[in-house]
C-alpha positions in Angstrom: 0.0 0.0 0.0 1.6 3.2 -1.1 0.4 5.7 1.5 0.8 9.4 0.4 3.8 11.3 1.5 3.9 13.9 4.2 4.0 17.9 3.9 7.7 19.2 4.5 9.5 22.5 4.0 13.3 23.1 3.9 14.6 25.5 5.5 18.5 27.4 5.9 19.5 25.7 9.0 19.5 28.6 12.2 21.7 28.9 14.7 18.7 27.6 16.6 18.8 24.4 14.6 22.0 23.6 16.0 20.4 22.8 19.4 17.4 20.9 17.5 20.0 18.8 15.7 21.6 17.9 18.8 19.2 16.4 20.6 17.4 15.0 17.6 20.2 13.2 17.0 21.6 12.3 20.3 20.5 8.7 20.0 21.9 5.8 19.1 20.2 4.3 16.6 20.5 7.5 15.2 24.3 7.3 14.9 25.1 3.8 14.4 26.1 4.3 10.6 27.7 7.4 11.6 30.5 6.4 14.3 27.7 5.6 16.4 28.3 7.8 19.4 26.3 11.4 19.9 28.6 15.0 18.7 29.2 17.6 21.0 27.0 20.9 20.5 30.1 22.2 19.3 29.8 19.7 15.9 26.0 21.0 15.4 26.8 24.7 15.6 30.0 24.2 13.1 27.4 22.5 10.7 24.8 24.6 10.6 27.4 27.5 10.3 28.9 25.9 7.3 25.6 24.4 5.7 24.3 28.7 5.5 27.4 29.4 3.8 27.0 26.8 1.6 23.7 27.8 0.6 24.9 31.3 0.0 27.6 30.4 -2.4 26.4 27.4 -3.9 22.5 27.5 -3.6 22.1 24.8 -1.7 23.0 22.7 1.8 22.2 20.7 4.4 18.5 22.0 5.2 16.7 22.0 8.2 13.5 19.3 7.5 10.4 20.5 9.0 7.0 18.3 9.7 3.6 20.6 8.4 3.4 22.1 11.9 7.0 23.8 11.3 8.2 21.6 13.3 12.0 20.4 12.7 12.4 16.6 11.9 15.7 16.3 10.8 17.7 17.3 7.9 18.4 16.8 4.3 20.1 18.6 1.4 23.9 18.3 -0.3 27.2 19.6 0.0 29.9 18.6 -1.3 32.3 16.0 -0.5 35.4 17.2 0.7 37.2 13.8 2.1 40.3 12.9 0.3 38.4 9.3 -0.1 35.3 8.6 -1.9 33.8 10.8 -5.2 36.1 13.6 -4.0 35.2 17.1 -5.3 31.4 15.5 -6.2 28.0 16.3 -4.3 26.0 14.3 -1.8 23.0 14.4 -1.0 22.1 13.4 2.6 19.4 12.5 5.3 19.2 12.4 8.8 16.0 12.6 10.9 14.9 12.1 14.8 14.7 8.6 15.6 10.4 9.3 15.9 10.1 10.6 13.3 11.4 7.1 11.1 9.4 5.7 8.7 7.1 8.1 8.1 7.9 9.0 4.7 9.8 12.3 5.4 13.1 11.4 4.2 11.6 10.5 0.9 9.2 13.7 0.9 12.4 15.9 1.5 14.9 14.2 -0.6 12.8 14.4 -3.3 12.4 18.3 -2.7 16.0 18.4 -2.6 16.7 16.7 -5.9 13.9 19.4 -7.6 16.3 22.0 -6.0 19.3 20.9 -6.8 18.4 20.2 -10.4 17.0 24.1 -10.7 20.5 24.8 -9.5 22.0 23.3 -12.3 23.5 20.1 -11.1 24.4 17.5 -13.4 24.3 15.0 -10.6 24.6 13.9 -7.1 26.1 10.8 -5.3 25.1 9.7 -1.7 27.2 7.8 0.5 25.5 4.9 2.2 26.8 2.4 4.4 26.4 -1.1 3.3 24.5 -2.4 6.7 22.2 0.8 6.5 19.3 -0.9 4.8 17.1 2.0 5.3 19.4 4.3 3.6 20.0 2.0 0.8 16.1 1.7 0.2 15.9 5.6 0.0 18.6 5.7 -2.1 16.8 3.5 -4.9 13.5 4.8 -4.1 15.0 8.2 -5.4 16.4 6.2 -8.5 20.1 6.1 -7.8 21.8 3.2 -9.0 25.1 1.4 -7.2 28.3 2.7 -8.2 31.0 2.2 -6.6 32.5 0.4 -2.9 34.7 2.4 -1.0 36.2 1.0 2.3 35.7 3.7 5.2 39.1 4.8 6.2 37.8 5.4 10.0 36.3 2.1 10.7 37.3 -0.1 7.8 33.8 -0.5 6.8 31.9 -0.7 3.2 30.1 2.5 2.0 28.7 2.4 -1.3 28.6 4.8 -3.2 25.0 5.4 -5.3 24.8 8.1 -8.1 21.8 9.9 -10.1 22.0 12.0 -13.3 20.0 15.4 -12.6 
């Protein structure tokens, strides 16, 4: 049963948003693809500092996810990958929400609005970075039609991320 997806808005993240972010994602099950320990306020307030500049140079970033009632959920957006591993110099696109708010369709709903944004920006294509345990990620990833590119072993922890690409 396809259900219909959920009302969301994007927003450039606040300084406010740091704090959301932080206990949002101070879970977990939230982290476990992602070192899998909680980051310091300090982490959240240099993100959301970076993802604003980002949108003011490029037109795009990490945005701030938020349900119909304005309230935030999460984020989603892309910036581009700066490791010296991986599609190097390329965009990603990117998700995380709030543990509760899982499964309701609001990665989809957002990712999809960023993929309409970033192709009115001009890109010619994104990758996202999934690790290979991260079902859910990997079913978002093909729900938004990328396809499997590349296997890259995680520097940090050793660990297969695969690397999924669409044409904008």
């Amino acid at each position: 049963m396809n259900r219909p997806l959920p009302v969301v808005q994007l927003r450039v993240p606040t300084d406010e948003d740091a704090v959301v972010w932080h206990r949002l994602f101070d879970d977990p099950d939230v982290m476990e693809f992602l070192g899998g320990k909680s980051a310091e306020l300090s982490v959240y307030e240099e993100l959301t500092a970076r993802q604003r500049r980002h949108d003011a140079e490029r037109g795009f970033c990490l945005w701030t996810v938020l349900d119909a009632s304005g309230r935030a959920v999460g984020f989603t957006g892309a910036q581009p990958w700066e490791r010296d591993w991986g599609p190097t110099g390329e965009t990603e696109i990117g998700w995380r929400l709030g543990r509760e708010f899982w499964g309701r369709g609001y990665a989809t709903a957002a990712a999809r609005t960023t993929l309409e944004r970033l192709r009115a920006a001009g890109l010619p294509g994104v990758v996202a970075m999934v690790d290979a345990r991260n079902e859910r990620s990997v079913a978002l990833a093909r729900r938004l039609g990328m396809r499997r590119a590349e296997t890259f072993a995680a520097p940090e922890s050793r660990r297969q991320v695969h690397c999924y690409r669409l044409d904008l």
